[in-house]
C-alpha positions in Angstrom: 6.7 2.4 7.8 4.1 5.2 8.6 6.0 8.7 8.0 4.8 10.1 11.0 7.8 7.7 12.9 10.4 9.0 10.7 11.6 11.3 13.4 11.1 8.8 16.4 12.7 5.7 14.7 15.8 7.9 14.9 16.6 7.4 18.7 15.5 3.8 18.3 18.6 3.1 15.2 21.1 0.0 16.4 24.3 2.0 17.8 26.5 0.1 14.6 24.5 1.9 12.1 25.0 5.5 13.2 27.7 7.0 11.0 29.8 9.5 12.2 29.1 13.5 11.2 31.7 14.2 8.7 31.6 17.3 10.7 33.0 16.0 13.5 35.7 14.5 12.1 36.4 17.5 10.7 36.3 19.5 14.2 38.4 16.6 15.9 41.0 17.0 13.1 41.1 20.5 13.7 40.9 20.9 17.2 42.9 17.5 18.1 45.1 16.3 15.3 46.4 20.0 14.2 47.1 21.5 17.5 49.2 18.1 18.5 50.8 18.5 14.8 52.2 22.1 15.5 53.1 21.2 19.5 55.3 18.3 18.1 56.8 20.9 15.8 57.1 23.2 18.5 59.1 21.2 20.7 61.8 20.0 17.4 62.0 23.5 17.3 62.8 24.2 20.8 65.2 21.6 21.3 67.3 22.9 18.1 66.8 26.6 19.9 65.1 27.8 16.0 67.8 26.4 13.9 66.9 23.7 10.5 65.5 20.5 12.1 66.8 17.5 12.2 66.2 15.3 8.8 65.3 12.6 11.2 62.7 14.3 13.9 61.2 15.7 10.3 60.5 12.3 9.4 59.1 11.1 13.0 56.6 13.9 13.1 55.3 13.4 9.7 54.9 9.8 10.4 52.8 10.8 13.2 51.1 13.2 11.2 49.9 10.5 8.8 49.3 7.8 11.2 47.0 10.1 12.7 45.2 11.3 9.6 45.0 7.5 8.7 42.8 6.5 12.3 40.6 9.6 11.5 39.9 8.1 7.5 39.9 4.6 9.0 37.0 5.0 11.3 35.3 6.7 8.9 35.1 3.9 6.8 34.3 1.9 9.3 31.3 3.6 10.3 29.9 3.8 6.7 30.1 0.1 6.7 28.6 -0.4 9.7 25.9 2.6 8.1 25.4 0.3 4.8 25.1 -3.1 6.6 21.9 -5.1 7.6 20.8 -7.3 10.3 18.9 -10.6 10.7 16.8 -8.8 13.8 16.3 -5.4 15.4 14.6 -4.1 18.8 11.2 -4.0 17.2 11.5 -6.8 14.8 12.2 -9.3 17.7 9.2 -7.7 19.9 6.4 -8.2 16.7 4.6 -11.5 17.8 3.7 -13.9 15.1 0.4 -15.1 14.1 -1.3 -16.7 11.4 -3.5 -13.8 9.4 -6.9 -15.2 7.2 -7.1 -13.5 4.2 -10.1 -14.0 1.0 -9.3 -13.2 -2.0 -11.9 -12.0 -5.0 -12.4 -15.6 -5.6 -13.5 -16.5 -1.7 -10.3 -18.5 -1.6 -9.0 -18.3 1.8 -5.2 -18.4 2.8 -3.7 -18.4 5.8 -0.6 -16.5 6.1 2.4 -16.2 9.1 3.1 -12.3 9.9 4.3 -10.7 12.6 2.2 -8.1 14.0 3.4 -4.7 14.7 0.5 -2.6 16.8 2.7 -0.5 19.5 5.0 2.8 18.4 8.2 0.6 18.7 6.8 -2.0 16.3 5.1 0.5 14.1 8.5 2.2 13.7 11.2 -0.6 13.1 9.3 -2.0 10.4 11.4 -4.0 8.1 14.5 -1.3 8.3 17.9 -2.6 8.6 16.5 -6.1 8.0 18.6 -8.0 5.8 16.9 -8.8 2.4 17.2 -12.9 2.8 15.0 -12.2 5.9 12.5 -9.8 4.6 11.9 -12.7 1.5 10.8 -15.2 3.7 8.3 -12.9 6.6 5.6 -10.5 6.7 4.2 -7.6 8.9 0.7 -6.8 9.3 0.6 -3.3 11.0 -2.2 -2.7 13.3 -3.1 1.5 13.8 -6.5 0.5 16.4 -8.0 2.7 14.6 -8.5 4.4 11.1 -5.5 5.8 9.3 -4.0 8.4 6.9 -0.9 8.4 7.4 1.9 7.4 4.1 4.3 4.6 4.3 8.2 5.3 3.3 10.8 2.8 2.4 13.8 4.6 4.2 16.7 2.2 5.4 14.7 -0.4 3.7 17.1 -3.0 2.1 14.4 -5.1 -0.3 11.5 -4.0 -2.2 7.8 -4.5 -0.6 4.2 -4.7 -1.7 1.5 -3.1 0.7 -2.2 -3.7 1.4 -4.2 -1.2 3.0 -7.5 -2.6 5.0 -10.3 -0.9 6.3 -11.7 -1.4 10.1 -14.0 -4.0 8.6 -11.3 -5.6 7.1 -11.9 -4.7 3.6 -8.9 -4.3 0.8 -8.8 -0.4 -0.4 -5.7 -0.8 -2.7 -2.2 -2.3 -3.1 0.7 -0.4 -3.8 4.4 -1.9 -4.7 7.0 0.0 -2.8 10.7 0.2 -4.0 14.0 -0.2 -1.8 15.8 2.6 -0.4 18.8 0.7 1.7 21.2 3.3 3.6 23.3 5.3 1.3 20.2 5.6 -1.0 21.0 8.7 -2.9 17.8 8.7 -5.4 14.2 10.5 -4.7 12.5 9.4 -1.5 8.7 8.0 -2.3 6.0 8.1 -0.2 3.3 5.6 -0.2 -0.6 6.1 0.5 -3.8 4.6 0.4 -6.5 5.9 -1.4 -8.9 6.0 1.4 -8.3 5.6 5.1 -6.9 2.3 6.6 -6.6 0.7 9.6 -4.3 -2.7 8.8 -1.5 -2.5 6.5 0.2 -5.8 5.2 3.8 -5.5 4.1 5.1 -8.8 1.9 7.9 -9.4 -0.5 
């Protein structure tokens, strides 16, 4: 996927694979779960007019206390899974029309090949990301520019690894480059892929 739609791909994620800010769990805790914490306390309190609580409204308010904490780690983990998880299809993945591709190799042997073709800013975008790896193994995406092209390809989100060939306007292989996976939760050095001249096509196959 061209780094260029980093940015934009964002607003364009599935809704099950944004996690939740870990700082915002933190501010709920802290302005939700706390406050209600100490108002629970504050009414044992009131009721015994200050004096020792009761053994048993100690325990009721510390179950609370924990059931509380335990929703706030639950959904946490919930949303990482949801973060780490593919899919058979996305918005731009089922929008790519396929089409049979001719391609010559050195020899003049022709093959004709299935890929979906991406060639508007949705399509461009989605790529393969999210895209479960058992799909990815049996597809391919030609990416169309319309015109000549710079730009560097990144594997972010990207659950399989990928080779790429840049074309010219005219067609023309300028090189090949193998791309490594970088799923969600990748925590190693990002890559960035580029051709070695400008490009108009770029073929993405397992």
């Amino acid at each position: 996927m061209p780094r260029q739609q980093m940015r934009r791909d964002r607003c364009r994620l599935p809704q099950p694979h944004r996690r939740l800010p870990r700082r915002v769990l933190k501010l709920v805790f802290r302005q939700k779960i706390l406050p209600w914490i100490y108002h629970q306390l504050r009414q044992v309190m009131d009721r015994n007019n200050g004096q020792k609580f009761c053994p048993n409204q100690l325990i009721i308010c510390f179950f609370y206390s924990c059931c509380l904490i335990y929703i706030v780690i639950a959904m946490n983990a919930a949303h990482a899974a949801a973060a780490t998880s593919c899919v058979s299809a996305t918005d731009g993945w089922t929008s790519m029309q396929e089409k049979k591709i001719l391609l010559i190799n050195d020899r003049g042997k022709k093959i004709l090949l299935l890929a979906r073709i991406a060639d508007d800013p949705p399509e461009l975008a989605a790529g393969y990301q999210f895209i479960c790896p058992d799909v990815i193994s049996n597809s391919a995406i030609l990416f169309d520019f319309g015109r000549q092209f710079t730009s560097r390809f990144h594997m972010r989100d990207v659950f399989a690894p990928l080779d790429i060939a840049f074309f010219n306007q005219s067609g023309k292989l300028v090189n090949v480059v193998y791309m490594t996976a970088e799923p969600p939760g990748f925590s190693g050095r990002r890559k960035l892929y580029a051709a070695t001249a400008p490009y108009r096509y770029a073929l993405e196959t397992p």
